[in-house]
Each structure stands twice: as C-alpha cells, then as structure tokens.
C-alpha positions in Angstrom: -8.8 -34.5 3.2 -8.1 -30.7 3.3 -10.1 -28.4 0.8 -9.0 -24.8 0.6 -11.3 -22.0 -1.0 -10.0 -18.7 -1.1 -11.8 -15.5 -1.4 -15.8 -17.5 -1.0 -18.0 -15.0 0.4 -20.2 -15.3 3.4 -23.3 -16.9 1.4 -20.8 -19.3 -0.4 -19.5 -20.1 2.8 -22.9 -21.2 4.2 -24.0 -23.3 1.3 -21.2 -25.4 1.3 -21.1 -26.1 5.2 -25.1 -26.9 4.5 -24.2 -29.1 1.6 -21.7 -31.1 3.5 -24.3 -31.6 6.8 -26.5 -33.2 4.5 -23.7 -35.9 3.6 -22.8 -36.0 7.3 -19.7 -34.9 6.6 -17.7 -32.7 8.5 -16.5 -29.5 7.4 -14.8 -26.4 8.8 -15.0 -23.2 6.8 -12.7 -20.3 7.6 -14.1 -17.2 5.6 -11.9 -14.1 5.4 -13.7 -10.9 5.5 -12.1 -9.1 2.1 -14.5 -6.5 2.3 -13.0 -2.4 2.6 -13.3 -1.0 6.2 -12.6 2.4 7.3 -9.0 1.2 8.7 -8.1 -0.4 5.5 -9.5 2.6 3.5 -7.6 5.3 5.4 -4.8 2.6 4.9 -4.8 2.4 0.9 -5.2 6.2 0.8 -2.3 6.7 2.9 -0.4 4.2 0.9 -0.8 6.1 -2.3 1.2 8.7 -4.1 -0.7 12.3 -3.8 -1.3 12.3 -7.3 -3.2 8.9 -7.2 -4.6 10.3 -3.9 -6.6 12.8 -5.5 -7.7 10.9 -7.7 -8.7 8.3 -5.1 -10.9 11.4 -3.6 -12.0 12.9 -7.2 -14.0 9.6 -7.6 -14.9 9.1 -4.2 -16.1 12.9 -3.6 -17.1 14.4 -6.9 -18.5 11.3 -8.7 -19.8 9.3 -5.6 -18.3 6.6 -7.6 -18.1 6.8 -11.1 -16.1 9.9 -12.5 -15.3 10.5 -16.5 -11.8 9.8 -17.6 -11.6 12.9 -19.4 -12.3 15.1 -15.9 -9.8 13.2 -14.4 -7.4 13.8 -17.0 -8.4 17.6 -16.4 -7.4 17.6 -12.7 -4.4 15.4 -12.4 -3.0 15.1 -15.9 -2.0 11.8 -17.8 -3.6 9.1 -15.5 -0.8 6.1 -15.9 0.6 7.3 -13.0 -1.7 7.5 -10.3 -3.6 4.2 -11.9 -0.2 2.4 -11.6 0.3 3.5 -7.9 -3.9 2.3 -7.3 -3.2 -1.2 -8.7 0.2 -1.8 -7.1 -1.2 -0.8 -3.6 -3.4 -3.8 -3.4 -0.9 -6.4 -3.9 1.7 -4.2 -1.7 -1.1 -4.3 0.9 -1.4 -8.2 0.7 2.6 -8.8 1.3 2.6 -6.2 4.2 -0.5 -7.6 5.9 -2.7 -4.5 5.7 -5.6 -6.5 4.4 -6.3 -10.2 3.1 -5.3 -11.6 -0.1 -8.4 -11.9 -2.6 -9.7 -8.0 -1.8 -11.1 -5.9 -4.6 -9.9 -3.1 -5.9 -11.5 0.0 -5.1 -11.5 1.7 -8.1 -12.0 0.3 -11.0 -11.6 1.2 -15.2 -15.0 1.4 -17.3 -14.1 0.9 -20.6 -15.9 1.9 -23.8 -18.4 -0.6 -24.8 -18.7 0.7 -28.6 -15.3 -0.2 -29.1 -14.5 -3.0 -26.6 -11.0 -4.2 -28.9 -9.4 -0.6 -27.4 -9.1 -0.4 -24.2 -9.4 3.2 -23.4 -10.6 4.1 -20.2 -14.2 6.1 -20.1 -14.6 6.9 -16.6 -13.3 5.0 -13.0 -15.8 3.6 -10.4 -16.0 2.5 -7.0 -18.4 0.0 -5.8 -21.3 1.7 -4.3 -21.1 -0.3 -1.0 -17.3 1.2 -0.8 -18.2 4.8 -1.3 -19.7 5.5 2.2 -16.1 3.8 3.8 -13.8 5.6 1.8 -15.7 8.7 2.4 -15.1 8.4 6.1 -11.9 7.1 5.3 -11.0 10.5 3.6 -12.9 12.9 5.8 -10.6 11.0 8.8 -7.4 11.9 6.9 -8.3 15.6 6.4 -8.8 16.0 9.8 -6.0 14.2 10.9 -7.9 11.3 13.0 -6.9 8.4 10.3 -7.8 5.0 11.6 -5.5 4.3 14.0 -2.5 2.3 12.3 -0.2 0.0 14.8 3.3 1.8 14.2 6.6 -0.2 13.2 7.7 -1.5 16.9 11.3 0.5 17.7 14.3 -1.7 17.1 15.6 -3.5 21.2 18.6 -1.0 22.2 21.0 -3.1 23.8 22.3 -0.2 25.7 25.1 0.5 24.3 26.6 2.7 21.1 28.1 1.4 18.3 31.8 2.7 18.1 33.0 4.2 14.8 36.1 2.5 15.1 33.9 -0.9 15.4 34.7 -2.8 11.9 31.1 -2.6 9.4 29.8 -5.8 9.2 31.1 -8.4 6.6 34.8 -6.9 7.1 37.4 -9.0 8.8 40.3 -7.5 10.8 42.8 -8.2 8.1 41.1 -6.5 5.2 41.9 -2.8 3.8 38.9 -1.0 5.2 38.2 2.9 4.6 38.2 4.6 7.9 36.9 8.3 8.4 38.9 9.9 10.8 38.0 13.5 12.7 41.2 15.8 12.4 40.5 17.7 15.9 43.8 19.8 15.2 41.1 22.8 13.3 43.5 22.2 10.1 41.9 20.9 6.5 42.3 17.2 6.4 43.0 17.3 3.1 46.0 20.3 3.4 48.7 17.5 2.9 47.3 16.1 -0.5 47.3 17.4 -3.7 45.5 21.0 -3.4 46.9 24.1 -3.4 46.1 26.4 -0.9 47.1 30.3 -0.7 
C-alpha cells in the first residue's frame, strides 16, 4: 500500500512515522521543504511585473509585513494588476520548477472583518517568518548579487548554418512556398510591379 501526503510539514511528518513504529509498520515519509528561501525569493521577485514588484517591496520594506490597501493604492495605483501578476507567479513557479507544489503565497489579502460578505481588501501581509528572506532577497536584487539562478542551457549547434534556401519545416518540395530573395543588382525589387516611380 502506497499513501501519498502532500504539503505535511516537518512535525506532521514525524508524528505519523512515530504512529506507524508503534503498529510496526513500515513507513517512509518524503517531506518537501515548501518553505520561502532567499533563492526562491529573489526568484518570485524577479518573476513579477515591476508594478507588482513594488508592491512586493512596499509590503516587505515599509510595512515589515502588513501594509494598508489604501497606501498601496497611493503608490502604484489600482491594485488588480500587480495582485494578479502575485498570484499567478506561484502556480507559474510550480510548472517551471522554481519551487515545490503546495508553497504559500507570500503576500496575502486581509480583508475587512466588519463586513466579511465584501471582499474588499484592507491591507496585504506577509508572514512574519518570510519578511527577513524577502528582505535579503530584495536587498540582493538592488545590488545586483540575486541568488544565483541556473541559466536556460544553450541549444547543441550542430555546426553548421541553416541555408535560407532550406525549405521551413512542415513544407514539402512540391508545395507553393514564399521565398525572399536578395536582389544584389542595387535596383528596388519591387521596380517591376505596380508602383510608379519618377
């Protein structure tokens, strides 16, 4: 029997390997650490357009983690865009491998508890235990020593250039494909169609 729990953290973790030695059963646990790190920080704020940037740093740097919508609203204008680009960069993250599935957001909506129906943002948070990484995270940006990021690895060369007289991929030789073709003579290509020239 296989038993897959996703996202358990560390104390979870233990518990149930404890609760399955006292069955004498056996059980293997593979936790996945879905806490934010400098890397993954410098990663999400390098991710984001520079409008949800700044606001990334506005809650990070002026309200060490909690900053009023309406100051927000102030600095960077209507907020649907930036929080759109905050909460898409998770999942984005997740497909592309920059961190594990099951991670938190780092900034987070408070909404108004007098009128819990309406769902107006108050002010935006970030978890107290985050603040200190995505400080680092931003001060390594602004002095250009990000985290270091594995680059994209270079497509193989084969060695030798494509000719332009090669036909593009998905054409066969018998169909009517548009060619460009360099008039070395120093006339205008296009002197024989239609325009008038004086």
């Amino acid at each position: 029997m296989k038993i897959t729990i996703e996202g358990a953290d560390k104390d979870f973790a233990e518990n149930l390997v404890a609760l399955a030695a006292a069955h004498d059963a056996e059980l293997t646990v593979a936790t996945v650490d879905t806490s934010w790190t400098v890397e993954r920080a410098t990663r999400y704020l390098r991710s984001l357009t520079a409008g949800a940037r700044r606001f990334a740093e506005m809650v990070v740097v002026d309200g060490d983690g909690y900053l009023d919508a309406d100051q927000l609203r102030a600095a960077v204008g209507k907020l649907n865009g930036p929080t759109v680009a905050l909460s898409r960069t998770i999942p984005r993250g997740v497909r592309k491998g920059w961190w594990p599935e099951g991670i938190s957001a780092p900034i987070t909506p408070v909404y108004d508890p007098d009128n819990p129906s309406w769902h107006k943002n108050i002010a935006y948070e970030m978890s107290s235990e985050d603040v200190p990484v995505f400080r680092s995270a931003i001060a390594a940006l602004a002095t250009g020593r990000g985290a270091p990021v594995a680059p994209e690895p270079p497509a193989p060369w084969s060695g030798e250039a494509p000719s332009a007289f090669d036909l593009p991929p998905g054409w066969g030789a018998g169909d009517n494909v548009p060619r460009a073709m360099l008039d070395e003579s120093g006339t205008d290509s296009m002197a024989g169609s239609n325009s008038e020239h004086a």
